[in-house]
C-alpha positions as CSV (number, residue, x, y, z in Angstrom):
1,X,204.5,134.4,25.2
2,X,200.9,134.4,23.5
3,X,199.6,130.9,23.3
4,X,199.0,130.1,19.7
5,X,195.6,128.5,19.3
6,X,194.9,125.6,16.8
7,X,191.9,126.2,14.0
8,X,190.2,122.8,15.6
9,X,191.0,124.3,19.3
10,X,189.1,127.5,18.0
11,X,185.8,125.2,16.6
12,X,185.6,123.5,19.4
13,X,185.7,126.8,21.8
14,X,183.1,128.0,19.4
15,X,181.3,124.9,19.6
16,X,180.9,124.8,23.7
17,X,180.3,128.2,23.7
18,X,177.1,127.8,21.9
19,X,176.3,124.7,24.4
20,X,176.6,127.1,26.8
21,X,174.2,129.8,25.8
22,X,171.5,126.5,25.0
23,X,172.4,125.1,28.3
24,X,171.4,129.0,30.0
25,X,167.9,128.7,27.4
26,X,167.0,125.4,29.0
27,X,166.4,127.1,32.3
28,X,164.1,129.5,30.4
29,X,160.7,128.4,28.9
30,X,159.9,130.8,26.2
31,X,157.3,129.3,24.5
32,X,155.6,128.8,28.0
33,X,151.7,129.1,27.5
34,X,149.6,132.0,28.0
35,X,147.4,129.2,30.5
36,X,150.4,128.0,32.2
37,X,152.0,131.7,32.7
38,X,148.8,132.4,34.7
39,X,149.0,129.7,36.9
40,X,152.7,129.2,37.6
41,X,153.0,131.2,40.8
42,X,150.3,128.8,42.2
43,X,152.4,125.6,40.6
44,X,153.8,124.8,44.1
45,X,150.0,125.3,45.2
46,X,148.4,122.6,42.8
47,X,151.4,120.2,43.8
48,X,149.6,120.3,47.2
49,X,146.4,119.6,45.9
50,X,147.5,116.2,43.8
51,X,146.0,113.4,46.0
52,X,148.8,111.5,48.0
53,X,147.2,108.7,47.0
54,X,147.0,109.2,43.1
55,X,150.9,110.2,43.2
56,X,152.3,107.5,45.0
57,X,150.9,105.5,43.1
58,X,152.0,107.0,39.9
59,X,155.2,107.6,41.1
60,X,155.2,103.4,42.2
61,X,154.0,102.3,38.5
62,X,157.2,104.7,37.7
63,X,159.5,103.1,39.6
64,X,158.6,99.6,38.8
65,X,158.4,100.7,35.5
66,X,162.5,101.9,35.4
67,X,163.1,98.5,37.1
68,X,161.4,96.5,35.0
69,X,162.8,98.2,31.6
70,X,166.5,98.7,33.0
71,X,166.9,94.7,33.6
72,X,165.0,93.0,31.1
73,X,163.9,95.4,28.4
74,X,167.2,96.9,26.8
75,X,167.1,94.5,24.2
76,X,163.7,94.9,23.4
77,X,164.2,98.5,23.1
78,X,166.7,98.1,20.5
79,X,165.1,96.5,18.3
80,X,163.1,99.4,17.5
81,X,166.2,100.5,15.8
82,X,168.8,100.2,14.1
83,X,171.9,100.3,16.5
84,X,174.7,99.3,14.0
85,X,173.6,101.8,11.4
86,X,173.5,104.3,14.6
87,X,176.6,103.6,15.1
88,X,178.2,102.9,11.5
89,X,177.0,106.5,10.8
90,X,178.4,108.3,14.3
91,X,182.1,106.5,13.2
92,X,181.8,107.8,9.8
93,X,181.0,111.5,10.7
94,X,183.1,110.7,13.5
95,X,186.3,110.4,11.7
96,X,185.5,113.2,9.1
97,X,185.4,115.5,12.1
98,X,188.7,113.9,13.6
99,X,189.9,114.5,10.2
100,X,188.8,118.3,9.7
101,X,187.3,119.5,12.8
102,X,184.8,122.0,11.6
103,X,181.5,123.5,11.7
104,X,180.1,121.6,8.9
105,X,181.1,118.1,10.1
106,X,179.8,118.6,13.9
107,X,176.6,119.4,11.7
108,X,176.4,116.8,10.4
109,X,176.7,114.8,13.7
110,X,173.4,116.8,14.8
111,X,171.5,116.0,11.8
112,X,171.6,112.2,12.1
113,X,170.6,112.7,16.0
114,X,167.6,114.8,15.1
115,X,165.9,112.8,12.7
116,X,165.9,110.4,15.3
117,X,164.1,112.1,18.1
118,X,161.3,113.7,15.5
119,X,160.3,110.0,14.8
120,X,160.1,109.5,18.6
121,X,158.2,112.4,19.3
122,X,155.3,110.7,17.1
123,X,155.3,107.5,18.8
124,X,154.8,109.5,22.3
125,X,152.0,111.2,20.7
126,X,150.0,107.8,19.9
127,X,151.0,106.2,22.7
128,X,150.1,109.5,25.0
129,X,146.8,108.7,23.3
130,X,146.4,105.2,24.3
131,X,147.4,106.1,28.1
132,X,144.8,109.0,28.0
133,X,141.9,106.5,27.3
134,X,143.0,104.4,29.9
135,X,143.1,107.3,32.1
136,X,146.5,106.8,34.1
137,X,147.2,104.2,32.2
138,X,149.5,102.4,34.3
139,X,149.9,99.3,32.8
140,X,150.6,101.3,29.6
141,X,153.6,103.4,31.8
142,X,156.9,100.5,31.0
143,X,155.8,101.5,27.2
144,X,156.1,105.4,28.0
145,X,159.8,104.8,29.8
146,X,160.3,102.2,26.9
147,X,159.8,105.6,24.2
148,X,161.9,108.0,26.7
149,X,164.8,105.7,27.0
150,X,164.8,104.6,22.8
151,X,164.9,108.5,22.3
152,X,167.8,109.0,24.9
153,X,170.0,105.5,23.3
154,X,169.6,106.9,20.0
155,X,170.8,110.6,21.1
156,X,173.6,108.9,22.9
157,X,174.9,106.4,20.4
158,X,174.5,109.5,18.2
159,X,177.1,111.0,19.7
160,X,179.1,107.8,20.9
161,X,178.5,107.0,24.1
162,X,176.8,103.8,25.4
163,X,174.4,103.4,27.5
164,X,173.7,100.1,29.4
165,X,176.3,100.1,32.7
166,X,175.2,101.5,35.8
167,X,176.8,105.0,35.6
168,X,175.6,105.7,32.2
169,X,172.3,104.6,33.6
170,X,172.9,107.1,36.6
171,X,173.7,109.6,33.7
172,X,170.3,109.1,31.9
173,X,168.2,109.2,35.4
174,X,169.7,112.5,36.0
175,X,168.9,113.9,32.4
176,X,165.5,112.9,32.8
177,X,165.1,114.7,36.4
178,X,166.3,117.7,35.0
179,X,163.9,117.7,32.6
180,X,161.1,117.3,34.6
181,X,162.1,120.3,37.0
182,X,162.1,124.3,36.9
183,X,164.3,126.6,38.6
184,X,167.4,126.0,41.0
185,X,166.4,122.6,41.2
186,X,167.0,122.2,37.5
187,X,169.8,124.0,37.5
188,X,171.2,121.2,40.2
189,X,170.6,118.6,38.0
190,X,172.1,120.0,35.1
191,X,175.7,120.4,37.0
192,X,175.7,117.2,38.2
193,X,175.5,115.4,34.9
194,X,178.7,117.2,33.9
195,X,179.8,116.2,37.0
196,X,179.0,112.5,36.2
197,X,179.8,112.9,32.6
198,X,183.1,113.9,33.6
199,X,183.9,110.8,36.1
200,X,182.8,108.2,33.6
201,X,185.0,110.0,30.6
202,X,187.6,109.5,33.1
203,X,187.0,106.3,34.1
204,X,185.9,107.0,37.9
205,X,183.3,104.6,38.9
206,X,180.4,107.5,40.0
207,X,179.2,107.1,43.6
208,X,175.5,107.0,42.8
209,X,172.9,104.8,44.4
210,X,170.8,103.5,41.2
211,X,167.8,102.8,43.2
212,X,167.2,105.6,45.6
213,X,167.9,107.4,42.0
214,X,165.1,105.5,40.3
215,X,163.0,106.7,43.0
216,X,163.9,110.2,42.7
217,X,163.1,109.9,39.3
218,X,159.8,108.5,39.3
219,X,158.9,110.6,42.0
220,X,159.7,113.9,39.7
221,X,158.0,112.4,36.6
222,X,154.6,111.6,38.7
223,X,154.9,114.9,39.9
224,X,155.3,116.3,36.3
225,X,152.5,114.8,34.7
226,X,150.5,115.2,36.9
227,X,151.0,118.9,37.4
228,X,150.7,119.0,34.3
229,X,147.4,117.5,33.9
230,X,146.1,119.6,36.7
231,X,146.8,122.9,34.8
232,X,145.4,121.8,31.4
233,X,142.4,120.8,33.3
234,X,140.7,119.6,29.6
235,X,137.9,117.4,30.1
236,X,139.2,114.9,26.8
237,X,142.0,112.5,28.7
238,X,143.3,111.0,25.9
239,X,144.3,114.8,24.5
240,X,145.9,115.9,28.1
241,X,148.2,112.4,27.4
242,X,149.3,112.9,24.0
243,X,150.0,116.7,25.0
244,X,151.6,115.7,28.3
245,X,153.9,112.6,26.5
246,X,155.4,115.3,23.7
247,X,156.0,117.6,26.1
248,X,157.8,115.2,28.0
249,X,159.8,113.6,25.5
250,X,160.6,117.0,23.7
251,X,161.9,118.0,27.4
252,X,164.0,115.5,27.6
253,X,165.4,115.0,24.1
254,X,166.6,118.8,24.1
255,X,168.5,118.4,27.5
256,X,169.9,115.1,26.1
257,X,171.2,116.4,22.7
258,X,172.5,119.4,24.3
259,X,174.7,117.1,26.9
260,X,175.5,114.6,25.1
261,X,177.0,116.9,22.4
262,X,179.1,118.4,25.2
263,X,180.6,115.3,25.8
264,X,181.5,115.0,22.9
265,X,183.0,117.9,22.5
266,X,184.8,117.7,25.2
267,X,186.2,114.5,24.4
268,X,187.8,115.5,21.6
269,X,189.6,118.7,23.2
């Protein structure tokens, strides 16, 4: 006998459907540059070439910089916004969608979320600035994690989800990795954070070391950046930051939307 599948069960295979073929673009960098199509086969090459020195201690300031924000600066964080409103406006589109699952009122989900991360892709452009004219910048670098982690809070409460325990924590880290990596290696971290959305939607406690993850992390976004500012090679610092910081937060807010969207399509299956 032929299953007989509900109009909401038919929206939301729609709807996942069309996660997929983003999730399948985000391994894919079509509006690579002309520059940086030139000089990707010799990527792995200037990775060599970054100074141990310079990276470590990047990748340090990184690392302390996660610490620092994770334990004491959540508050501070949010009150760049406005978390009840966030939240006031998720349960009312929330319910309409509970109400009438359609196209219309997952849109409208998406809309609040992306107003959101424009306005945070403007504060990394200015503050990109001010880490360019200190050249690293690294006592500038807690600011730069501050702006990545306001723009992932407001995509997840967005959507619904929280995100001060440890395993949604664990879930951010691994967005952000992802977004600082190509290839197979990408594609790694982009299973495991269905893998980890999955556990915490089910209430599993995820096996996941927080530090050695912190460390992981900050050891992908010094390597990043400063590929990054290898292949632009422009002489003005302060440009190669603000360039470097959208990228970056661009990067991670389109992985972000697209997975926290799954969950929440998922979650209503």
């Amino acid at each position: 006998m032929r299953k007989i599948v509900s109009k909401k069960e038919k929206v939301l295979i729609k709807q996942l459907k069309l996660i997929d073929k983003k999730e399948d673009k985000l391994l894919i960098d079509r509006k690579e540059s002309f520059l940086n199509k030139k000089i990707s086969p010799y990527k792995s090459k200037l990775e060599e070439k970054i100074p141990d020195k310079l990276q470590n201690t990047l990748q340090a300031a990184f690392e302390k910089g996660f610490n620092v924000v994770f334990k004491k600066g959540i508050k501070i964080i949010e009150k760049s916004f406005d978390k009840d409103k966030i939240n006031e406006d998720f349960n009312i589109n929330d319910y309409a969608v509970n109400i009438q699952t359609n196209k219309k009122n997952i849109k409208n989900i998406d809309k609040k979320t992306n107003s959101k991360v424009l306005l945070n892709k403007s504060i990394s452009v200015l503050e990109g600035g001010i880490l360019g004219v200190l050249g690293i910048g690294l006592p500038d670098i807690p600011i730069f994690i501050g702006v990545i982690l306001k723009t992932i809070y407001e995509i997840s409460l967005g959507y619904g989800f929280s995100y001060d325990n440890d395993d949604e924590k664990i879930y951010i880290l691994n967005i952000i990795c992802s977004a600082m990596t190509t290839g197979e290696e990408k594609r790694i971290y982009l299973n495991e954070i269905d893998k980890i959305a999955e556990q915490i939607d089910k209430g599993i406690k995820v096996e996941r070391n927080i530090d050695e993850l912190i460390k992981e992390t900050s050891n992908k976004m010094a390597i990043s950046m400063l590929t990054s500012k290898f292949i632009q090679g422009l002489p003005i610092v302060g440009v190669v930051g603000s360039v470097t910081n959208y990228k970056t937060i661009k990067d991670i807010s389109k992985i972000a939307k697209v997975k926290y969207k799954k969950r929440y399509l998922i979650k209503l299956k």
